[in-house]
C-alpha positions as CSV (number, residue, x, y, z in Angstrom):
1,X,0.0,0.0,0.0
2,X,3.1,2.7,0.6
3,X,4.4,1.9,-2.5
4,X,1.1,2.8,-4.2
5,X,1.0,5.8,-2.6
6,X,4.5,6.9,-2.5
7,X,3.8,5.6,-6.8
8,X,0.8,8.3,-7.1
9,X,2.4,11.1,-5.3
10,X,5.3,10.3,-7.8
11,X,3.2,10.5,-10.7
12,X,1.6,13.3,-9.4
13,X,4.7,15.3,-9.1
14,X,5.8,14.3,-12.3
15,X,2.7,15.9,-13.8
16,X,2.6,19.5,-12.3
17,X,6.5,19.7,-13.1
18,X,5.8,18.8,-17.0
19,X,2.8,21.5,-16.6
20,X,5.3,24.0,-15.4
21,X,7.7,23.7,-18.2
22,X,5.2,24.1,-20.6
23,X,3.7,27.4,-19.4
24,X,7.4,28.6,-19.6
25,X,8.4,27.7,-23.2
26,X,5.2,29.1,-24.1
27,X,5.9,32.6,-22.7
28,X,9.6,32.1,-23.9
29,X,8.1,31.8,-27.6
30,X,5.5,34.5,-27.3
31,X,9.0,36.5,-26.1
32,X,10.6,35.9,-28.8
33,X,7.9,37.0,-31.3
34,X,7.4,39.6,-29.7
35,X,11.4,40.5,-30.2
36,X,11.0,40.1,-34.1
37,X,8.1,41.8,-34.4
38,X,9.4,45.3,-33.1
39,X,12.5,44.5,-35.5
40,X,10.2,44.8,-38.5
41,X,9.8,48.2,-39.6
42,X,6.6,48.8,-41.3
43,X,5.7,52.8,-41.3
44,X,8.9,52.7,-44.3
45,X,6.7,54.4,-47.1
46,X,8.7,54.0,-51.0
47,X,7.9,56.8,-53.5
48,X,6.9,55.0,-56.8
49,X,9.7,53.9,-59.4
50,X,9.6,54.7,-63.4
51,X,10.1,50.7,-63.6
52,X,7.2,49.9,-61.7
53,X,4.3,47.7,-63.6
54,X,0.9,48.9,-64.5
55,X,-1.8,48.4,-62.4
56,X,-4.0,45.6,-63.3
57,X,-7.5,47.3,-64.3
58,X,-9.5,45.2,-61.0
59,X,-6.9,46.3,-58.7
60,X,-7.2,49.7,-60.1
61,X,-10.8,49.8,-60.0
62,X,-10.3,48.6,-56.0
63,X,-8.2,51.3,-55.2
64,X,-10.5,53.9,-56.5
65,X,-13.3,52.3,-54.8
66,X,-11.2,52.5,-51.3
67,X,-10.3,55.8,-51.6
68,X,-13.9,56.8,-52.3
69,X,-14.8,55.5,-48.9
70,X,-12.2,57.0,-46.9
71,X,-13.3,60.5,-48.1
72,X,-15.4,62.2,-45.6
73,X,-19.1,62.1,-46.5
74,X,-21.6,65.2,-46.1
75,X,-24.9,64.5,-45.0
76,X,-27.5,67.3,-46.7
């Protein structure tokens, strides 16, 4: 019977350390994201190049259709 229990609380143990380490190299991932994320610089704004290709018509049409929206509407 003591080597049941002495077994469980074994088991037991074994179980709430393996939860622990999990939790840990979780954080340690999101971490690490989180460290190449604010390497990325994405506000970098590239003025148009004479090489460039032509807009596709549909994409074109898209675009016109956004910017239409964004304009600030008056109501009469």
């Amino acid at each position: 019977m003591k080597k049941l229990i002495v077994l469980i609380v074994a088991l037991g143990c074994g179980y709430a350390l393996a939860d622990d380490l999990r939790v840990e190299s979780s954080s340690l991932n999101v971490k690490e994201r989180l460290e190449t994320i604010e390497l990325i610089n994405v506000t970098e704004e590239r003025a148009p190049v004479e090489t460039a290709a032509a807009l596709d018509a549909d994409l074109e049409a898209i675009l016109k259709e956004a910017a239409a929206l964004e304009e600030p509407q008056t109501v009469n």
